[in-house]
N, CA and C atoms as an extended XYZ file, in Angstrom:
348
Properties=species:S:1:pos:R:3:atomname:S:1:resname:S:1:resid:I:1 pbc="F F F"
N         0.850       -1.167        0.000 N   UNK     1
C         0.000        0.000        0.000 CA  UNK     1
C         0.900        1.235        0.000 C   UNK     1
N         0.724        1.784       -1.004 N   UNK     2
C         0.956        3.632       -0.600 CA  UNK     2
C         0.986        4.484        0.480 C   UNK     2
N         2.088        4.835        1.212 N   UNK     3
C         1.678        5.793        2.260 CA  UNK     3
C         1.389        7.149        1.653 C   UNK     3
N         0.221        7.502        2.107 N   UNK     4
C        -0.181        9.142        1.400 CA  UNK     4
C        -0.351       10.057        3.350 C   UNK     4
N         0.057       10.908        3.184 N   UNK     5
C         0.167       12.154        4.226 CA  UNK     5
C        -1.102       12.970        4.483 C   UNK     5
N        -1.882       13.221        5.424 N   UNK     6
C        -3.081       14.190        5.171 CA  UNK     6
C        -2.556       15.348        4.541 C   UNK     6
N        -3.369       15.520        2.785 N   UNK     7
C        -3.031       16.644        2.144 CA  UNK     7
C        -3.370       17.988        2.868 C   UNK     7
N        -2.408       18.716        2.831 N   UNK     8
C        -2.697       20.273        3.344 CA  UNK     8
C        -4.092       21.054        3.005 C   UNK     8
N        -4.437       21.601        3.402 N   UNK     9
C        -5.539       22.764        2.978 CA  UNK     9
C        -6.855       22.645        3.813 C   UNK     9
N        -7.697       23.442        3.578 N   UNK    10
C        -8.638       23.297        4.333 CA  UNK    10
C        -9.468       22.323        4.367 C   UNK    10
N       -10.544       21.676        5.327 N   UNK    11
C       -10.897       20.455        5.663 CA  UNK    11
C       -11.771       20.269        4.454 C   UNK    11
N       -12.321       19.490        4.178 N   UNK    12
C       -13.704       19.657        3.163 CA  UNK    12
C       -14.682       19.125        4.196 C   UNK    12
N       -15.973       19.773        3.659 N   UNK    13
C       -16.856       19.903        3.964 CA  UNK    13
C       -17.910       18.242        3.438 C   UNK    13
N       -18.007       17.320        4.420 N   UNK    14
C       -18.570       16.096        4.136 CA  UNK    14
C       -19.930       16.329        4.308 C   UNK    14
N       -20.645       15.506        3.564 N   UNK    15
C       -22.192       15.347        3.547 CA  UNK    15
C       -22.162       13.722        4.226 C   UNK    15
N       -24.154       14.153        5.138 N   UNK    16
C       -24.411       12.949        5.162 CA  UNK    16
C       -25.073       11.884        4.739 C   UNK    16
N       -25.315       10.847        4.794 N   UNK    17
C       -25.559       10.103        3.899 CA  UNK    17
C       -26.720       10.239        3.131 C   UNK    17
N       -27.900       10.633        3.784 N   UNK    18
C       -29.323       10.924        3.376 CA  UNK    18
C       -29.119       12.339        2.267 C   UNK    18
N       -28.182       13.172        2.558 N   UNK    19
C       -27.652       14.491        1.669 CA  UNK    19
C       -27.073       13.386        0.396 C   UNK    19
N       -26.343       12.363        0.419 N   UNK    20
C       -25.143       11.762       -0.623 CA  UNK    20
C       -26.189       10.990       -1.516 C   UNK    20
N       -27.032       10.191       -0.685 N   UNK    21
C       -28.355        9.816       -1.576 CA  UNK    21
C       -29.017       10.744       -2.642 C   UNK    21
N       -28.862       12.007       -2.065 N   UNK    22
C       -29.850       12.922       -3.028 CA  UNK    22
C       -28.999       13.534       -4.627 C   UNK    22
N       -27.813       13.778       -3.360 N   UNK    23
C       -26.658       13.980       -4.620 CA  UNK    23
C       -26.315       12.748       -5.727 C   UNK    23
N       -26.653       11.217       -6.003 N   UNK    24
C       -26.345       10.401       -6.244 CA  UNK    24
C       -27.768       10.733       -7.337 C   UNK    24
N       -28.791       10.671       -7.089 N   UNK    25
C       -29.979       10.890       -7.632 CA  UNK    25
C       -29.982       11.705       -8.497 C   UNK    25
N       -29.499       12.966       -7.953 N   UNK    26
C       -28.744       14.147       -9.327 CA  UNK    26
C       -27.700       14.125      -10.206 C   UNK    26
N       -27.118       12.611       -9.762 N   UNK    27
C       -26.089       12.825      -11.002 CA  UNK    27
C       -25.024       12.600      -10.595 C   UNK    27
N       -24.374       12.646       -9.282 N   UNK    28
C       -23.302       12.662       -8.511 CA  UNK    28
C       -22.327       11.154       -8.973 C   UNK    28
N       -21.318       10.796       -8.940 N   UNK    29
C       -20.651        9.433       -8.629 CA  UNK    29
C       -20.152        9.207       -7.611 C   UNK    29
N       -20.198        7.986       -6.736 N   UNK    30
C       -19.647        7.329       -5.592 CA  UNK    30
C       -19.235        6.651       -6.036 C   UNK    30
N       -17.622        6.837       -5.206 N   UNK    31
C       -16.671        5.726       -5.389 CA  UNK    31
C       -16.593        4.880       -3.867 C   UNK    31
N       -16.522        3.803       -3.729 N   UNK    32
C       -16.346        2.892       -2.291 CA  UNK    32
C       -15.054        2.736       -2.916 C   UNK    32
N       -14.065        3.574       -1.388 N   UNK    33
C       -12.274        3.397       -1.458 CA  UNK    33
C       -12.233        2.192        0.057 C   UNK    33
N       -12.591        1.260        0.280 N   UNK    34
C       -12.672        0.092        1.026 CA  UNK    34
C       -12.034       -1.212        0.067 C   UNK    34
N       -11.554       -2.133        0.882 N   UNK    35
C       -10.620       -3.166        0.181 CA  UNK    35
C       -11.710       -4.737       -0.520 C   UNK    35
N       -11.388       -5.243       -1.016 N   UNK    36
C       -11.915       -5.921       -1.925 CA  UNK    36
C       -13.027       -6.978       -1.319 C   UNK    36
N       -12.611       -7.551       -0.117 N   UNK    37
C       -13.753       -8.590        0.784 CA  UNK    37
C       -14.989       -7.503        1.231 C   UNK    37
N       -14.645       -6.286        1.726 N   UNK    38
C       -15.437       -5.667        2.371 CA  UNK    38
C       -16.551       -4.656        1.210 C   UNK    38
N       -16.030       -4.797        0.181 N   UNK    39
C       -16.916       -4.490       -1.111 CA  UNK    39
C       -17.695       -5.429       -1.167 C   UNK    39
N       -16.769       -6.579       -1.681 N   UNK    40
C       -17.818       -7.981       -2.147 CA  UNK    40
C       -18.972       -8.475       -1.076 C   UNK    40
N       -18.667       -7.686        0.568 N   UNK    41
C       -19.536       -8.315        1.002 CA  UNK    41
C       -21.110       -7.469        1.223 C   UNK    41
N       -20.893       -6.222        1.055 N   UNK    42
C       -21.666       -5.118        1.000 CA  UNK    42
C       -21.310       -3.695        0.359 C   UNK    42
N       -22.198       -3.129       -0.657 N   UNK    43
C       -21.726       -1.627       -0.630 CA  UNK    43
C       -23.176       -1.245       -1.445 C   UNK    43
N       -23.074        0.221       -1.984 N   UNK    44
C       -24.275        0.560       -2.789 CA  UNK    44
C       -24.281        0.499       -4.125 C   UNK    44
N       -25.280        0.489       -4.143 N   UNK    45
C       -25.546       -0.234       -5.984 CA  UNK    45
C       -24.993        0.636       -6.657 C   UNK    45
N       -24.432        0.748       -8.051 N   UNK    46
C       -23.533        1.141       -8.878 CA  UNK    46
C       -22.747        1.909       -8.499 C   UNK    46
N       -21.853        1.960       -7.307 N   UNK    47
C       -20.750        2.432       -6.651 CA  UNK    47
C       -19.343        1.948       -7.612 C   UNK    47
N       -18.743        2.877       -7.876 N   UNK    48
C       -17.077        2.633       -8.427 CA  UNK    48
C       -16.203        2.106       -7.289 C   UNK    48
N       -15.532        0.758       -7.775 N   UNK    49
C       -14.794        0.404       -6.313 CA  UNK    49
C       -13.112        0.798       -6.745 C   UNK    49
N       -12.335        1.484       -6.281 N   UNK    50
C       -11.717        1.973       -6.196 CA  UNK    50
C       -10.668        2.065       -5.324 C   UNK    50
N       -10.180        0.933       -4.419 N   UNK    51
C        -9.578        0.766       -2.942 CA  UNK    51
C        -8.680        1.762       -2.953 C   UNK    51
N        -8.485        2.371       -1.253 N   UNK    52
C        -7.597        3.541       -1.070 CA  UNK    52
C        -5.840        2.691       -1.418 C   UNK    52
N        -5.548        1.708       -1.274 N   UNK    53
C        -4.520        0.920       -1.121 CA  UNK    53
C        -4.042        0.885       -2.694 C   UNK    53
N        -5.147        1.482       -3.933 N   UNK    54
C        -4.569        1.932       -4.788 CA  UNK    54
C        -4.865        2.879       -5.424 C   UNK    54
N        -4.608        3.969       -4.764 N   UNK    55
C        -5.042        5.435       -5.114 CA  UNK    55
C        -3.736        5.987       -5.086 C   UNK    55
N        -3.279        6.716       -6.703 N   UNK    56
C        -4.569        7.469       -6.673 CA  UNK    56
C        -4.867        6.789       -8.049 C   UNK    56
N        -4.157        5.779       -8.932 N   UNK    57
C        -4.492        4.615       -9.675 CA  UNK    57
C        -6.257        4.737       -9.810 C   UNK    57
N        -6.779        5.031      -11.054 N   UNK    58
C        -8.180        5.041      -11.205 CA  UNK    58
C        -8.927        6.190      -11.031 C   UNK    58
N        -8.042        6.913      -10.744 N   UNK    59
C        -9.042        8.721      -10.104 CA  UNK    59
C        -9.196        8.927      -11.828 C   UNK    59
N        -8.359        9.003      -12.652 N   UNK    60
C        -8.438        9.363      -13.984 CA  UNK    60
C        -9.614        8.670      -14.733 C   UNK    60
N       -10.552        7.532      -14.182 N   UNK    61
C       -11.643        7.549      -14.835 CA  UNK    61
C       -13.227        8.116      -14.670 C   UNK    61
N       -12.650        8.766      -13.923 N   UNK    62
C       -13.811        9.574      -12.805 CA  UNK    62
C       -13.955       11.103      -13.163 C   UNK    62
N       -15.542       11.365      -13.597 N   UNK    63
C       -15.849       12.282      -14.455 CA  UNK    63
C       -15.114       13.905      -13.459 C   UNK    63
N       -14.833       15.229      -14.137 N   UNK    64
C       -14.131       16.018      -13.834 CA  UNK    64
C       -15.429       17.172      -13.674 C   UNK    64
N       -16.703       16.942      -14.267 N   UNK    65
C       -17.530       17.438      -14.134 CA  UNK    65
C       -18.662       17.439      -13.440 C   UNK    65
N       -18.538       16.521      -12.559 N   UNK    66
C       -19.831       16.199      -12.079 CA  UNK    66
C       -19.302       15.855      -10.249 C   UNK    66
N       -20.021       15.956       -9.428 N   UNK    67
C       -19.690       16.004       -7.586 CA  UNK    67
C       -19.207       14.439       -7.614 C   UNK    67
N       -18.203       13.848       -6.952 N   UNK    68
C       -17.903       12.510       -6.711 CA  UNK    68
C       -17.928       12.278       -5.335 C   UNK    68
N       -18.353       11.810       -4.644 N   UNK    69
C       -18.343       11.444       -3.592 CA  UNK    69
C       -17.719        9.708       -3.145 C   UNK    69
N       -17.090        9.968       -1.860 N   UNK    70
C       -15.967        8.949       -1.468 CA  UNK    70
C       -16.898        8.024       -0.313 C   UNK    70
N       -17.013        6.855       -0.104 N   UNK    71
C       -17.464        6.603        0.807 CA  UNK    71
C       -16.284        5.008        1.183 C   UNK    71
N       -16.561        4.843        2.679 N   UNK    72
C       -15.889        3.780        3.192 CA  UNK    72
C       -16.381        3.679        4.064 C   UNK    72
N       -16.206        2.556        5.377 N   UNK    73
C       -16.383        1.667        6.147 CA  UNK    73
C       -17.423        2.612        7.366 C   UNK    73
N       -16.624        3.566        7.894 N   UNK    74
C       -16.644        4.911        9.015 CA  UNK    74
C       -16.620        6.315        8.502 C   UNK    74
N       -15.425        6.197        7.100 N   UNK    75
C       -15.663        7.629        6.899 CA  UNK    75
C       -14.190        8.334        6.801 C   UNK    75
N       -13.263        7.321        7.428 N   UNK    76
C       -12.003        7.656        7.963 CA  UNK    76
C       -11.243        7.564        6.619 C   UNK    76
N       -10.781        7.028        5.835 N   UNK    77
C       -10.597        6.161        4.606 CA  UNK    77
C       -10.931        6.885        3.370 C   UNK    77
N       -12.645        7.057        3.206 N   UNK    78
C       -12.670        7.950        2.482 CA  UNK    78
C       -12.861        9.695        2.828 C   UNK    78
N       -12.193       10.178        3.937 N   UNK    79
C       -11.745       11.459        3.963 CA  UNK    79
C       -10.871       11.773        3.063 C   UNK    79
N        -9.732       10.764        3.579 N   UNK    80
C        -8.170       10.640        2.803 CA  UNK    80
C        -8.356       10.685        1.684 C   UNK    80
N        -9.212        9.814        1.050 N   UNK    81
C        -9.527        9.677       -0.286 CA  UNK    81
C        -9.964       11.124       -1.461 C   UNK    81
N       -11.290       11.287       -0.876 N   UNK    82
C       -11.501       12.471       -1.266 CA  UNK    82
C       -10.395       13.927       -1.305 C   UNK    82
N        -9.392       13.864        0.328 N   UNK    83
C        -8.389       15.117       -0.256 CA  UNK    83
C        -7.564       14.936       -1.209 C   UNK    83
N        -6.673       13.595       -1.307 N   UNK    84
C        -6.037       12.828       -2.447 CA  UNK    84
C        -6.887       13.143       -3.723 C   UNK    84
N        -8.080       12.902       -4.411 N   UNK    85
C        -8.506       13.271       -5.050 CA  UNK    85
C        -8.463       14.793       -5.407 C   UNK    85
N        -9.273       15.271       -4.509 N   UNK    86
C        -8.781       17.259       -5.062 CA  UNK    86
C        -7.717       17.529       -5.169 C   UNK    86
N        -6.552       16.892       -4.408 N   UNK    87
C        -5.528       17.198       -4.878 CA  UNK    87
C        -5.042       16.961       -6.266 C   UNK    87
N        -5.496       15.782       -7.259 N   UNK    88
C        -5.392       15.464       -8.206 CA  UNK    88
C        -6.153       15.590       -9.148 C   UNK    88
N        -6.966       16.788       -8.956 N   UNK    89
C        -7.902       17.588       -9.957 CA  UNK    89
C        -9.359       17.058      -10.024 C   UNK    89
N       -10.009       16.749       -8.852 N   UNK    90
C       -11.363       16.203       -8.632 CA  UNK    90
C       -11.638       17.281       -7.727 C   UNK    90
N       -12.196       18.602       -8.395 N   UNK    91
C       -12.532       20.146       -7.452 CA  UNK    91
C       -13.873       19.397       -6.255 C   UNK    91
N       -14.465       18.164       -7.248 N   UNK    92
C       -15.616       18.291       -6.584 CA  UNK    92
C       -15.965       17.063       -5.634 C   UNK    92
N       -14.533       16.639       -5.332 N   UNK    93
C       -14.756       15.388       -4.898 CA  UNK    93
C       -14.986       15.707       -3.128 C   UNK    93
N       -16.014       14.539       -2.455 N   UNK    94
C       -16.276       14.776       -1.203 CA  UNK    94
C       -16.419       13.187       -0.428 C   UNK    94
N       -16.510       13.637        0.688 N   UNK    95
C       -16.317       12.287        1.784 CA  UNK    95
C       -18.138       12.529        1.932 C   UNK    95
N       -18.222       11.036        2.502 N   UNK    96
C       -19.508       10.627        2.793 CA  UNK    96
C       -19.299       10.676        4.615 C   UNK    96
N       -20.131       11.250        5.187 N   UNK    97
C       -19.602       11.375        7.323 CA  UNK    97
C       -20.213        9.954        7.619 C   UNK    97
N       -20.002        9.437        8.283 N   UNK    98
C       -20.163        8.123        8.786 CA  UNK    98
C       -19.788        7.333        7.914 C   UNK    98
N       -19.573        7.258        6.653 N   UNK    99
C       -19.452        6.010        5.627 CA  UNK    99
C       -20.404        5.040        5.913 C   UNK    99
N       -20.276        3.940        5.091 N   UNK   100
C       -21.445        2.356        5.365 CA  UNK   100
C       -21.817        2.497        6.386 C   UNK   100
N       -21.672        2.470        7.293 N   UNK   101
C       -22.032        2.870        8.875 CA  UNK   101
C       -23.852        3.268        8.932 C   UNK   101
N       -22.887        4.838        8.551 N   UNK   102
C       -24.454        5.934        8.473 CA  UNK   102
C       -25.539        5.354        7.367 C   UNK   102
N       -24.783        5.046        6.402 N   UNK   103
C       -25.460        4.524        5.183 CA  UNK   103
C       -26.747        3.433        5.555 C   UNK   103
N       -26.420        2.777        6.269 N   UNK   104
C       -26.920        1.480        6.797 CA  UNK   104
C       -28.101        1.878        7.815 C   UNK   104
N       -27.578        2.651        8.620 N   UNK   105
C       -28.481        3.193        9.816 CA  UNK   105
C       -29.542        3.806        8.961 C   UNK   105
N       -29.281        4.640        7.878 N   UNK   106
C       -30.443        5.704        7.402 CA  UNK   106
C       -31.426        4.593        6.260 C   UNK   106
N       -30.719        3.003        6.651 N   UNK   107
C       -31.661        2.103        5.383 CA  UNK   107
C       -31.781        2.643        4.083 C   UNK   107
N       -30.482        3.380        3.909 N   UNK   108
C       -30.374        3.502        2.170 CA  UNK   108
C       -30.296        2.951        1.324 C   UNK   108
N       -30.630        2.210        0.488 N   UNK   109
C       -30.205        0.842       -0.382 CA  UNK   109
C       -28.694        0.224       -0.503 C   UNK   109
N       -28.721       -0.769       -0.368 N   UNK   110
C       -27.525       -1.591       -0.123 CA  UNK   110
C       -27.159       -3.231       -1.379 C   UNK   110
N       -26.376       -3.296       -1.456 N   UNK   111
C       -26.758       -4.794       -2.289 CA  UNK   111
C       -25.569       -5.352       -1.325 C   UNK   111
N       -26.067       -6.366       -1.105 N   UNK   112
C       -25.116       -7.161        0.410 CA  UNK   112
C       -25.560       -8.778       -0.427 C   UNK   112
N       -23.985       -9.632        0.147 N   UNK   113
C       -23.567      -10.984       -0.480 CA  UNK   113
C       -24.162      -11.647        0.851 C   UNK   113
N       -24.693      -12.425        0.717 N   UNK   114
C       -25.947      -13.421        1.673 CA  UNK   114
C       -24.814      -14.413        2.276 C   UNK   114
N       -24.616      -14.889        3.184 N   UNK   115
C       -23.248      -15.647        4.198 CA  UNK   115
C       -23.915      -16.964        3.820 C   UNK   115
N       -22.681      -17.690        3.383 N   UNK   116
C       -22.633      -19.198        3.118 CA  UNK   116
C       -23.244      -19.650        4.603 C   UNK   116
């Protein structure tokens, strides 16, 4: 994995999940920066998976025009993600606050792998 540094500048401003839903509805893209078991075992439907462990690898297919939003496990993960991103020319990229977490609590749609 990449060690990346919290990028400098001011914090960004995260939405929560019931806000990221609406933005998703308008047009927005979510990327899930979470590692490959924890995708396969849950995330939201047409989410870009994107793991932070290879970022910033893949930011370049991710539209330059439109809000992207980062989501992960807590929230922690895709903070990082999202400043890594603006730093690399995603003006509009943002963290999801709670990540899956909040997501889950607010019963937002989910597509989850059913346990052997």
């Amino acid at each position: 994995m990449m060690p990346f540094a919290m990028p400098a500048g001011p914090p960004l401003d995260p939405v929560d999940a019931a806000e990221a839903c609406d933005l998703l509805a308008a047009g927005a893209v979510l990327v899930d920066v979470r590692e490959a078991d924890e995708y396969a075992y849950t995330h939201v439907p047409g989410a870009h998976h994107i793991p932070l462990s290879r970022f910033p690898d893949g930011l370049d297919e991710l539209p330059r025009d439109r809000e992207v939003l980062f989501i992960c496990h807590s929230g922690v993960r895709s903070a990082l993600a999202a400043a890594i991103a603006r730093r690399c020319g995603l003006a509009r990229a943002t963290n999801i606050r709670g990540g899956m977490l909040a997501w889950e609590d607010e019963d937002l749609p989910i597509e989850r792998r059913e346990a052997a």
